[in-house]
DRENPA-3360 file (N, C-alpha, C; in nm, 2 decimals, always signed):
BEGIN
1 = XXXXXXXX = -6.23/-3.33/+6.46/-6.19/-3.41/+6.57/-6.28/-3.40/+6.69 ~ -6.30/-3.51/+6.73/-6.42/-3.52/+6.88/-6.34/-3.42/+7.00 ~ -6.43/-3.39/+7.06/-6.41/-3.31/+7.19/-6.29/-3.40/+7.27 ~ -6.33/-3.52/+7.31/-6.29/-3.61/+7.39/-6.13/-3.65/+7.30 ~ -6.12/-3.63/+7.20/-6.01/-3.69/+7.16/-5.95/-3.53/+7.19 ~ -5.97/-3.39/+7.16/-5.90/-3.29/+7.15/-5.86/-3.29/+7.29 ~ -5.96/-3.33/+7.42/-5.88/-3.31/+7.57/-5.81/-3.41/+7.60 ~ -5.83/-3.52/+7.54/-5.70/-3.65/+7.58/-5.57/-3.57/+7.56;
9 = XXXXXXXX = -5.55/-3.48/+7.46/-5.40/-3.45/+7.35/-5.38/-3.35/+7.46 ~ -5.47/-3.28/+7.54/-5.41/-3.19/+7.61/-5.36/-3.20/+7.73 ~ -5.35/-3.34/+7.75/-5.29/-3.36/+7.90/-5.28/-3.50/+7.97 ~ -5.41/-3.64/+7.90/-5.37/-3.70/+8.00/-5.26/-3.80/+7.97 ~ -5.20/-3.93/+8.08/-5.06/-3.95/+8.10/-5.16/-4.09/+8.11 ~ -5.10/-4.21/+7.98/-5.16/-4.28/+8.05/-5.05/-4.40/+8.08 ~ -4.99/-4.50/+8.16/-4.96/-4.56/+8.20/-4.97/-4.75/+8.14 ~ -4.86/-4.77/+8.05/-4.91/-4.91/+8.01/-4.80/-4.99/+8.09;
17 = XXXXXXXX = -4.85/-5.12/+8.14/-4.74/-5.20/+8.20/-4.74/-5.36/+8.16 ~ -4.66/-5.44/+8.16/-4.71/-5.57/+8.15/-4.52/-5.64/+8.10 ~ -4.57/-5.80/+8.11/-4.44/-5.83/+8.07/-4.39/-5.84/+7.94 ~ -4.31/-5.88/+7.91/-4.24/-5.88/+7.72/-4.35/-5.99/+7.68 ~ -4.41/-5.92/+7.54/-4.44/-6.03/+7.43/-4.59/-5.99/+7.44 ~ -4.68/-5.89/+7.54/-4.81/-5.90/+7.51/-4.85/-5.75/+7.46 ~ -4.73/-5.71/+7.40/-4.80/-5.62/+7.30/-4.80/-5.49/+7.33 ~ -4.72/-5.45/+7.46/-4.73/-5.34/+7.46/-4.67/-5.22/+7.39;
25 = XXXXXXXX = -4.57/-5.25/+7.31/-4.48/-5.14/+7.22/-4.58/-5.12/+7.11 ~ -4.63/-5.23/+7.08/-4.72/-5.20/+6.91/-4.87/-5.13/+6.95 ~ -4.91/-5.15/+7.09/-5.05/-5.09/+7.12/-5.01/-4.95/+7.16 ~ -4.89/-4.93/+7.27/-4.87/-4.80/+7.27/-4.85/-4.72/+7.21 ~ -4.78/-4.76/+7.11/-4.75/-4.66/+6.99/-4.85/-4.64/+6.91 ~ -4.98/-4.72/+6.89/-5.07/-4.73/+6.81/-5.17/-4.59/+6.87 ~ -5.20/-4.66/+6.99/-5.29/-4.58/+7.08/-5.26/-4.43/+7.05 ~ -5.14/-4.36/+7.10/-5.06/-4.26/+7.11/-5.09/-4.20/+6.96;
33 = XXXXXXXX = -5.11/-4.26/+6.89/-5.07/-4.18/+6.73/-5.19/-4.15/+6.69 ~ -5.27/-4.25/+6.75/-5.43/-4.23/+6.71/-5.50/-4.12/+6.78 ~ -5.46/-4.09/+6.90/-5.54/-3.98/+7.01/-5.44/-3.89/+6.98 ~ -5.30/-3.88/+6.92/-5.22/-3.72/+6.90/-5.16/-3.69/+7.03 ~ -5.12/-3.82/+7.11/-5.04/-3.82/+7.23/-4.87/-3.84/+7.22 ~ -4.81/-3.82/+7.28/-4.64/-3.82/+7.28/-4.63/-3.93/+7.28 ~ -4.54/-4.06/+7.28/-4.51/-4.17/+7.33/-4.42/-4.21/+7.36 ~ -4.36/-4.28/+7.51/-4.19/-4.37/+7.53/-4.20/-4.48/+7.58;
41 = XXXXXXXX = -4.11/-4.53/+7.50/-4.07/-4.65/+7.52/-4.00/-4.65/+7.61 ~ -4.06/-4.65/+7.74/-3.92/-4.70/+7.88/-3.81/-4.79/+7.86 ~ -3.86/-4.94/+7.81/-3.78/-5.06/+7.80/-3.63/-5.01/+7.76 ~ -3.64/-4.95/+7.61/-3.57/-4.89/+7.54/-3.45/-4.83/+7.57 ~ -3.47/-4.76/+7.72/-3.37/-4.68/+7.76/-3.29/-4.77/+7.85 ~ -3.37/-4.85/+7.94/-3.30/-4.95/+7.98/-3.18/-5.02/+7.90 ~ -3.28/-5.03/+7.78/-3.16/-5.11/+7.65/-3.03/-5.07/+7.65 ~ -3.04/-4.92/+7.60/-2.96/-4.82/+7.54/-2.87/-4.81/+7.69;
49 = XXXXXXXX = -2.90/-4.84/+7.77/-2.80/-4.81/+7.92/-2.72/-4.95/+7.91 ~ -2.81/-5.03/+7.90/-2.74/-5.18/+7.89/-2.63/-5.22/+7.78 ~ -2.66/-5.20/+7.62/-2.57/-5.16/+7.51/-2.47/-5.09/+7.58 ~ -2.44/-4.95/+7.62/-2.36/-4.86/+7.61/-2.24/-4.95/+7.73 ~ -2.32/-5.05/+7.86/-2.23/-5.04/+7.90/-2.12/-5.19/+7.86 ~ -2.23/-5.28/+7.77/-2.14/-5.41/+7.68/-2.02/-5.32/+7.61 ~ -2.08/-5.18/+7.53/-1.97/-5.12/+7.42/-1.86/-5.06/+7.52 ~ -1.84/-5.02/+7.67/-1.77/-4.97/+7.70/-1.65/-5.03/+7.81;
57 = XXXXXXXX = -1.72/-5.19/+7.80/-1.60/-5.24/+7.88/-1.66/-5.28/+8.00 ~ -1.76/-5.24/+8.08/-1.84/-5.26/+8.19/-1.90/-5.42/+8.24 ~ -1.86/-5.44/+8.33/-1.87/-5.58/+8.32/-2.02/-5.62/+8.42 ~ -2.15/-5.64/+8.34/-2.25/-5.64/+8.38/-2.29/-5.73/+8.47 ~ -2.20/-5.78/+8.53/-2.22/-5.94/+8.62/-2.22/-5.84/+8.77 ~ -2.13/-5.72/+8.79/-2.07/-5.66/+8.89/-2.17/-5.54/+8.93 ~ -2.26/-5.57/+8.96/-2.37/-5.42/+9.06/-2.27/-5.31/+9.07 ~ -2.17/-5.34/+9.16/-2.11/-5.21/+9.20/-2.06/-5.09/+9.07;
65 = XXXXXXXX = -1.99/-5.20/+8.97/-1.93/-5.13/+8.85/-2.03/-5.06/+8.79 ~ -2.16/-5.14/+8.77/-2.25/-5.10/+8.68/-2.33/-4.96/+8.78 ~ -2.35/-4.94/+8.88/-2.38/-4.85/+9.00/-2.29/-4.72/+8.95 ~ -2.15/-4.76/+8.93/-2.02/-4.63/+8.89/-2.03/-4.57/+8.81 ~ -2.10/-4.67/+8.66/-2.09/-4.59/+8.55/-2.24/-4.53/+8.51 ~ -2.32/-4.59/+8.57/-2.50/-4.55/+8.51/-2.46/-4.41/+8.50 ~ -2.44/-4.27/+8.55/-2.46/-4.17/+8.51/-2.38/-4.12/+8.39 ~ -2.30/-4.20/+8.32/-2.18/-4.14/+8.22/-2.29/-4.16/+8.07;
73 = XXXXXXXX = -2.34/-4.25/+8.06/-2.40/-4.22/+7.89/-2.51/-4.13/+7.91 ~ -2.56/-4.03/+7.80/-2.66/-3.95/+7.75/-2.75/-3.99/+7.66 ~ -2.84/-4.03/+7.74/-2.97/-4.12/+7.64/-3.09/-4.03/+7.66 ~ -3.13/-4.00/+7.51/-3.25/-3.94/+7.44/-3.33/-3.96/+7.37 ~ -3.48/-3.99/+7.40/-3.58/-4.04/+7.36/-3.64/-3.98/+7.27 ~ -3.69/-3.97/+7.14/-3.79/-3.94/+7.08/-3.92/-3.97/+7.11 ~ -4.02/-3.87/+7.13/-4.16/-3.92/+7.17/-4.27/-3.92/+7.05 ~ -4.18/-3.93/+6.93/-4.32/-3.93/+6.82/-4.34/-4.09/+6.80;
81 = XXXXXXXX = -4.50/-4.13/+6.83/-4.49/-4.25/+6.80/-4.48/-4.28/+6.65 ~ -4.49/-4.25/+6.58/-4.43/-4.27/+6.44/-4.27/-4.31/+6.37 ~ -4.24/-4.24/+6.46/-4.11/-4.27/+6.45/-4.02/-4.26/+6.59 ~ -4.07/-4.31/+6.66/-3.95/-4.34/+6.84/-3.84/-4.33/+6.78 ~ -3.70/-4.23/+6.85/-3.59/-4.26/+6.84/-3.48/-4.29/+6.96 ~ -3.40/-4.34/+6.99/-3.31/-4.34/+7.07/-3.18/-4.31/+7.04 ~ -3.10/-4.22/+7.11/-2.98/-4.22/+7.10/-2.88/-4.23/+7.19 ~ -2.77/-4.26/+7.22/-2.69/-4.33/+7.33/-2.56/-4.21/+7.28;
89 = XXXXXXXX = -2.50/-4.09/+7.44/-2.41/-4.00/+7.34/-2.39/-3.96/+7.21 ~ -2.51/-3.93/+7.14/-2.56/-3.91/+7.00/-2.58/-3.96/+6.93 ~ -2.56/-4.09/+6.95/-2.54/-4.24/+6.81/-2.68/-4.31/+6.85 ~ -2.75/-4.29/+6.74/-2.86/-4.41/+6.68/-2.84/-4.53/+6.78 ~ -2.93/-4.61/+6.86/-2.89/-4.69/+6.92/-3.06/-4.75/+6.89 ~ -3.16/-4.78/+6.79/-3.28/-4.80/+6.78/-3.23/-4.95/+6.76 ~ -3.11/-4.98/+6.68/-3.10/-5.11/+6.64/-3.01/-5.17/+6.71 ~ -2.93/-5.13/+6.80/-2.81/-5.21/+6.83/-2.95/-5.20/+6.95;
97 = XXXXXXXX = -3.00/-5.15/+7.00/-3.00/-5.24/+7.15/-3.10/-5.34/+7.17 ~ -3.14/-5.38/+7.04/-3.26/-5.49/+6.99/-3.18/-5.65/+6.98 ~ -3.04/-5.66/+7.00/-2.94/-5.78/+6.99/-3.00/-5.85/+7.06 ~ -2.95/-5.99/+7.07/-3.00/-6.09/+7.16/-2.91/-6.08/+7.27 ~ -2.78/-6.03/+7.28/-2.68/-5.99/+7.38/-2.76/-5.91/+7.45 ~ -2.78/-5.78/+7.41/-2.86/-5.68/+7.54/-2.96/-5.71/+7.59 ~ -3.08/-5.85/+7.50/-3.21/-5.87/+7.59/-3.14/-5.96/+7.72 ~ -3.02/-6.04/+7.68/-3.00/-6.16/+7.82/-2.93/-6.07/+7.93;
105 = XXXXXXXX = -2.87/-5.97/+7.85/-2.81/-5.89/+7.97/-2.92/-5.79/+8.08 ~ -3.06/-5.70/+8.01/-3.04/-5.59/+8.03/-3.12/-5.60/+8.16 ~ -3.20/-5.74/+8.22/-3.24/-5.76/+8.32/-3.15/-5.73/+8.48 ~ -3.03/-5.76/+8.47/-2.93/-5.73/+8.57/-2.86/-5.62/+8.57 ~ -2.90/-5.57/+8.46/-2.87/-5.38/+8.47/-2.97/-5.31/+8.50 ~ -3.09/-5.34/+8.49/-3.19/-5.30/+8.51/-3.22/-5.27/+8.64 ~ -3.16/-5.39/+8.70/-3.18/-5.46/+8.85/-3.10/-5.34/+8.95 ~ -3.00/-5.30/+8.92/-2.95/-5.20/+8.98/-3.04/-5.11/+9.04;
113 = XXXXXXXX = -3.02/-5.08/+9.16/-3.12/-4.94/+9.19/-3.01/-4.85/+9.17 ~ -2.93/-4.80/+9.11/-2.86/-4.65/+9.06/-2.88/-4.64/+8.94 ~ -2.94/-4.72/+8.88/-2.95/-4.72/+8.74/-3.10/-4.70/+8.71 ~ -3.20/-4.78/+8.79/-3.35/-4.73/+8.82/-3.40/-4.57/+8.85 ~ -3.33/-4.54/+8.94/-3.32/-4.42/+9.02/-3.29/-4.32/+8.88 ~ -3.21/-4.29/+8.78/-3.15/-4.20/+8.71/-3.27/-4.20/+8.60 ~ -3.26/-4.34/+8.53/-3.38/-4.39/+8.41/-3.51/-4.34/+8.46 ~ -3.54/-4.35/+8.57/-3.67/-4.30/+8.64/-3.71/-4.15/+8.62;
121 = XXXXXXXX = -3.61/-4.08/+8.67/-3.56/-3.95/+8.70/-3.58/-3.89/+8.54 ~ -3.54/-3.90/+8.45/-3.53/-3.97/+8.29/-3.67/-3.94/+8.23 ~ -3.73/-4.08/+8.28/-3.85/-4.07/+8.23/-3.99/-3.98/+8.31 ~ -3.96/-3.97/+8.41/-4.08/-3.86/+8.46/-4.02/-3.72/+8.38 ~ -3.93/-3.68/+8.38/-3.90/-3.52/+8.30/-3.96/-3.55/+8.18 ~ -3.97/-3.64/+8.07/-3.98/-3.66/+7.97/-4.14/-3.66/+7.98 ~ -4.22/-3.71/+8.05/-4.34/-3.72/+8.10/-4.41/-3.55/+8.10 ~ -4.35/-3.55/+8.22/-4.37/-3.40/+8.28/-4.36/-3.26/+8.10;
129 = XXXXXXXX = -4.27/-3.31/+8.04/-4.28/-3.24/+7.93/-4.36/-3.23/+7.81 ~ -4.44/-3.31/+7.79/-4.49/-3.39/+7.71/-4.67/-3.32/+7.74 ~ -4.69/-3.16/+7.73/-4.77/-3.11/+7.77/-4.90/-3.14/+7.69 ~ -4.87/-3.21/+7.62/-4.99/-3.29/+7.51/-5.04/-3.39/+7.53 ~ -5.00/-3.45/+7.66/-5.04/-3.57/+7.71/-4.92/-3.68/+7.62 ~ -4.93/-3.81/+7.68/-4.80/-3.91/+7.70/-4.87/-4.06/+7.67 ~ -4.82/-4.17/+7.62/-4.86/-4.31/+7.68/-4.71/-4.34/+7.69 ~ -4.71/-4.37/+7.84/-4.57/-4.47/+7.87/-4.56/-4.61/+7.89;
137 = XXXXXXXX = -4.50/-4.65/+7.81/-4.52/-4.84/+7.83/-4.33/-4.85/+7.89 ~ -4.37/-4.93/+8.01/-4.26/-5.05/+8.07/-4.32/-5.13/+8.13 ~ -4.22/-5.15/+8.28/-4.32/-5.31/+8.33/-4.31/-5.21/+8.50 ~ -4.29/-5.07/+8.52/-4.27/-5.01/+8.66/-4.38/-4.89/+8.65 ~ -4.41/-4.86/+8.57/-4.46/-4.72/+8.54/-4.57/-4.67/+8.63 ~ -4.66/-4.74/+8.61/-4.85/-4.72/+8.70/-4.77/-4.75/+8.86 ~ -4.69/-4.79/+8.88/-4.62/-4.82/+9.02/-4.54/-4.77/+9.08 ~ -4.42/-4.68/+9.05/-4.31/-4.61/+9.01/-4.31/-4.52/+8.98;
145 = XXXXXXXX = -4.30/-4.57/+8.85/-4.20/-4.40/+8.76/-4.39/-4.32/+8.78 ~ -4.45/-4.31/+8.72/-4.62/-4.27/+8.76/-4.71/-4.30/+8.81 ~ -4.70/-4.28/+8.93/-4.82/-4.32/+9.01/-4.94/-4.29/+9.03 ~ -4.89/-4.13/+8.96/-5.06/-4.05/+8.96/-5.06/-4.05/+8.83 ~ -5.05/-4.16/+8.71/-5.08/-4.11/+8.58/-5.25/-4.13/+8.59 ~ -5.32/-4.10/+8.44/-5.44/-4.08/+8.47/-5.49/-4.20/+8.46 ~ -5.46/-4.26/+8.40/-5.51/-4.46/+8.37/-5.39/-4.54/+8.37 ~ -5.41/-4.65/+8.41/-5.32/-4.70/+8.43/-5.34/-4.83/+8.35;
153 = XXXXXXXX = -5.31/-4.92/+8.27/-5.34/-5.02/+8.20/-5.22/-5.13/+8.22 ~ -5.32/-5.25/+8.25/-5.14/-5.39/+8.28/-5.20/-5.47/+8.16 ~ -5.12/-5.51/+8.09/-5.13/-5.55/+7.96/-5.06/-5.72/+7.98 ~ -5.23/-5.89/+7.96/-5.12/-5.98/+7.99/-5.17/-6.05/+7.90 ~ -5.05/-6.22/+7.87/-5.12/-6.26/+7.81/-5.05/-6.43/+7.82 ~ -5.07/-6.52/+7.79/-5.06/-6.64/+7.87/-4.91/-6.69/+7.80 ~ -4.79/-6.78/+7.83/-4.63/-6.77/+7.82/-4.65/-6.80/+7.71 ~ -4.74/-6.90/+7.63/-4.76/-6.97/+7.53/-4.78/-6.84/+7.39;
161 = XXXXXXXX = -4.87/-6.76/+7.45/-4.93/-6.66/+7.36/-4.82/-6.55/+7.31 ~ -4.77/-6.56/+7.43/-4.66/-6.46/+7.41/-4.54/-6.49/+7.35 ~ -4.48/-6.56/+7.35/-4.34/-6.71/+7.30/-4.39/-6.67/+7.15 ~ -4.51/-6.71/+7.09/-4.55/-6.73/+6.99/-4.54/-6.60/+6.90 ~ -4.55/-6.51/+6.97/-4.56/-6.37/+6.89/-4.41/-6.30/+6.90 ~ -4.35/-6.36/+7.04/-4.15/-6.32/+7.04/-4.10/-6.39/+6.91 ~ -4.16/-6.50/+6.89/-4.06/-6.63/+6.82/-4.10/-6.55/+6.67 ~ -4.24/-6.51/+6.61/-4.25/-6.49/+6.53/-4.19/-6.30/+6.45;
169 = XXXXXXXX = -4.14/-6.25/+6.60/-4.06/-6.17/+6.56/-3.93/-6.16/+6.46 ~ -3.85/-6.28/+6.58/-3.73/-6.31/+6.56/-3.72/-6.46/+6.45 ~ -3.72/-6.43/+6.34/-3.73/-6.60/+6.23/-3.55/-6.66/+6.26 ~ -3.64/-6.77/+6.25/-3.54/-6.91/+6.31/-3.53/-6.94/+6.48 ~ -3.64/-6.84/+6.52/-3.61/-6.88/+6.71/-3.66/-6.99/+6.69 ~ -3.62/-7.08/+6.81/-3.71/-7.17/+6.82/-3.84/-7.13/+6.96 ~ -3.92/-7.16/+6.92/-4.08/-7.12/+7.05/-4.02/-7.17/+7.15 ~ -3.98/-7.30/+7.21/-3.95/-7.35/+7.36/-3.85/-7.26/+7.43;
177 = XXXXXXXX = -3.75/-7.25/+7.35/-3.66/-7.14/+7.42/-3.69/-7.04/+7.42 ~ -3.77/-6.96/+7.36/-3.82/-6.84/+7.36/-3.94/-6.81/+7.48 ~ -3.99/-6.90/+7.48/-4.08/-6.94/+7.58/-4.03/-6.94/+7.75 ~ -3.89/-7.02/+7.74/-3.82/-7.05/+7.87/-3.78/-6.90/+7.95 ~ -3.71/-6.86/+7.81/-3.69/-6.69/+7.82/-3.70/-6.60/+7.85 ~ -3.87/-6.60/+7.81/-3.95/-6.50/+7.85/-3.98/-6.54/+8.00 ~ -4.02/-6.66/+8.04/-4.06/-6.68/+8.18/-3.90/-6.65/+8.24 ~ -3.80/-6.67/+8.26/-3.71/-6.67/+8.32/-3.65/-6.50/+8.34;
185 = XXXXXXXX = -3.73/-6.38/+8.26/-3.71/-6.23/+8.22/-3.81/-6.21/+8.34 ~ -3.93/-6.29/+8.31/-4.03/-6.24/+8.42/-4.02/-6.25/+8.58 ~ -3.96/-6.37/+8.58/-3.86/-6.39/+8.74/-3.80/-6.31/+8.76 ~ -3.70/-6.25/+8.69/-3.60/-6.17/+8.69/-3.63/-6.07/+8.71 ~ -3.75/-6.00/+8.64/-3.82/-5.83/+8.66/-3.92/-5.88/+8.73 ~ -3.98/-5.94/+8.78/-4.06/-5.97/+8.92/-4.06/-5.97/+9.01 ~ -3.91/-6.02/+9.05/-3.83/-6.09/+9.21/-3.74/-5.94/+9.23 ~ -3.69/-5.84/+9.15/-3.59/-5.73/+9.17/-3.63/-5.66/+9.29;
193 = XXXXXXXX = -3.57/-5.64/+9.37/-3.61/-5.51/+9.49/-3.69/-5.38/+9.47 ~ -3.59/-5.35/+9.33/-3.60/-5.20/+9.30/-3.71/-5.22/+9.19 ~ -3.84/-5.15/+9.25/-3.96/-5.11/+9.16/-3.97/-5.27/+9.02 ~ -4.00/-5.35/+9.09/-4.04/-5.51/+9.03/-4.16/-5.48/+8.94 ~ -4.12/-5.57/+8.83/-4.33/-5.56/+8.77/-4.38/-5.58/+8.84 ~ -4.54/-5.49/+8.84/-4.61/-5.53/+8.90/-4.71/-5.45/+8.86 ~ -4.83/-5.54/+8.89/-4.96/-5.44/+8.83/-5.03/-5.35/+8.95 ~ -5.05/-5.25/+8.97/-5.10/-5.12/+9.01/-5.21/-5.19/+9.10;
201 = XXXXXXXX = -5.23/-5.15/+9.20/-5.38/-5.19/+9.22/-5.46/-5.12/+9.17 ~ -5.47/-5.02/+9.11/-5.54/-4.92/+9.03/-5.58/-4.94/+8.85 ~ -5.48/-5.05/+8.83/-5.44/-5.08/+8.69/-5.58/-5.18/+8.65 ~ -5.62/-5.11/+8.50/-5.68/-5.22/+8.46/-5.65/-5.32/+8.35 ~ -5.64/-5.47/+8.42/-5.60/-5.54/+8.34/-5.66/-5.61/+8.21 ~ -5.55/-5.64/+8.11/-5.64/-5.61/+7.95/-5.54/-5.76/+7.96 ~ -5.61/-5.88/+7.94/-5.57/-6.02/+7.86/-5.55/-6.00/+7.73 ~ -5.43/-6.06/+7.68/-5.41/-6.02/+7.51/-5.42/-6.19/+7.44;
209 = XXXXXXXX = -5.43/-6.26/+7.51/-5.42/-6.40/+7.46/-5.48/-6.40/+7.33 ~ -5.60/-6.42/+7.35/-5.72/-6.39/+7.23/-5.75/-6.33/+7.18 ~ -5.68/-6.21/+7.17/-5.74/-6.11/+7.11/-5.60/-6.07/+7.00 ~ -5.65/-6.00/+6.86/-5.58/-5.97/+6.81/-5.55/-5.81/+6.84 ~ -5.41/-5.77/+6.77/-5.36/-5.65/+6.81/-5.42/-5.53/+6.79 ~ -5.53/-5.55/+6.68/-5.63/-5.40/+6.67/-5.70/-5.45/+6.74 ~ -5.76/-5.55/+6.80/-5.85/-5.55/+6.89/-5.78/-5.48/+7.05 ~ -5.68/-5.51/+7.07/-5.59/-5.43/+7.18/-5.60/-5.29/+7.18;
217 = XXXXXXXX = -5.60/-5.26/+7.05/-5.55/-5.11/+7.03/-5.71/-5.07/+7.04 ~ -5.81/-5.11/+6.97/-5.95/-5.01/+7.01/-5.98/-5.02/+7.14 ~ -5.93/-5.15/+7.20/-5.99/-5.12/+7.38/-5.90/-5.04/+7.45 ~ -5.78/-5.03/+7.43/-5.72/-4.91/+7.52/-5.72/-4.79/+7.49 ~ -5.80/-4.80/+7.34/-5.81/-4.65/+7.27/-5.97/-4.63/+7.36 ~ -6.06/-4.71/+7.42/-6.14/-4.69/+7.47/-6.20/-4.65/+7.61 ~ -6.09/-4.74/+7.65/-6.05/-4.69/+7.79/-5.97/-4.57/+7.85 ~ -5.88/-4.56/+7.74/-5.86/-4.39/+7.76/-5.94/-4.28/+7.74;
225 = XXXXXX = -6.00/-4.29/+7.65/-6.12/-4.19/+7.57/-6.28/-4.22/+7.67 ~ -6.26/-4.34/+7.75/-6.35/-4.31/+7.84/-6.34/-4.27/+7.99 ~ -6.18/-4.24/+8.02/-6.11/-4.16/+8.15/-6.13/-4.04/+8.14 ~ -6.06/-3.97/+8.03/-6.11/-3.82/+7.99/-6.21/-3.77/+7.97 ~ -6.32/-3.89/+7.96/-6.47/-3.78/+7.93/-6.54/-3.77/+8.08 ~ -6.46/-3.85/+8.14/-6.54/-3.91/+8.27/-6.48/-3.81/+8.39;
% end
């Protein structure tokens, strides 16, 4: 194993951000597995907050309710990118919180700052622990939740490009609505008070339009591997 790949694994933190659809769960996890780094999926926990509070009665329209109950579920991340796990008070939640119910919802749970504030809190310990070095993908991270990570990467790619690769997730979407969707998520996590997408001024930005997904994965595998040597 190269020099440069054995000091990545021992420490650095790198920071991916961008909106839904340009790839960042499949490059993070790629990236991470390839250099022998930890990996989390931020989104994820959002989800698993959002799920737990559709399962419990919590009526997500109401800030203040959703404010009362954020600290009651226990959500735990697995950091092997191989296999990411999530659990919500010990139950498997990898698949429930992938429904089309928790994506329309999890923007306005998200939006809460008591629920930012805790997930944040959350994800830097998980960070901080992760003494082997980390890639964290959401849309706050390089801004937020790590501001001193070591690289920072904003990951974008044009509505059309991205629609195209959500739709081809999900069989039978239709692209227009999937399209409207995704722009209408982006308003939503752009315009929030509390820690909005946004790209870092420090962040370097990676277009995914044209490029295919290993082509994503060697450039961030390159840009990391050229932080650490540097």
């Amino acid at each position: 194993m190269s020099t440069t790949v054995e000091t990545a694994r021992s420490s650095v933190i790198v920071a991916i951000d961008g909106p839904s659809g340009t790839g960042k769960s499949s490059t993070s996890k790629a990236v991470a597995a390839k250099l022998g780094l930890s990996y989390l999926d931020t989104g994820a926990q959002y989800r698993a907050i959002t799920w737990w509070m559709l399962n419990n009665g919590i009526d997500v329209g109401d800030p203040a309710e959703i404010a009362t109950a954020a600290a009651k579920p226990v959500i735990v991340s697995g950091t092997d990118p191989a296999a990411p796990t999530i659990t919500v008070d010990g139950e498997d939640a990898s698949g429930p919180i992938r429904t089309q119910e928790v994506t329309s919802k999890v923007s306005a749970v998200s939006a809460v700052p008591e629920v930012r504030t805790l997930i944040t809190e959350l994800q830097r310990s998980i960070a901080a622990a992760a003494t082997g070095g980390i890639v964290v993908e959401g849309r706050d991270i390089g801004t937020t939740v790590l501001p001193d990570a070591d690289l920072k990467i904003f990951l974008t790619a044009s509505p059309e490009a991205r629609a195209a690769r959500r739709s081809g997730e999900v069989k039978g979407s239709d692209l227009t609505a999937t399209r409207e969707a995704l722009i209408k998520r982006d308003a939503a996590d752009s315009g929030r008070k509390t820690s909005p997408l946004a790209k870092a001024d420090d962040a370097v930005e990676v277009d995914t339009t044209e490029l295919t997904l290993q082509q994503v994965i060697e450039c961030v595998v390159t840009l990391v591997e050229g932080r650490v040597a540097a």
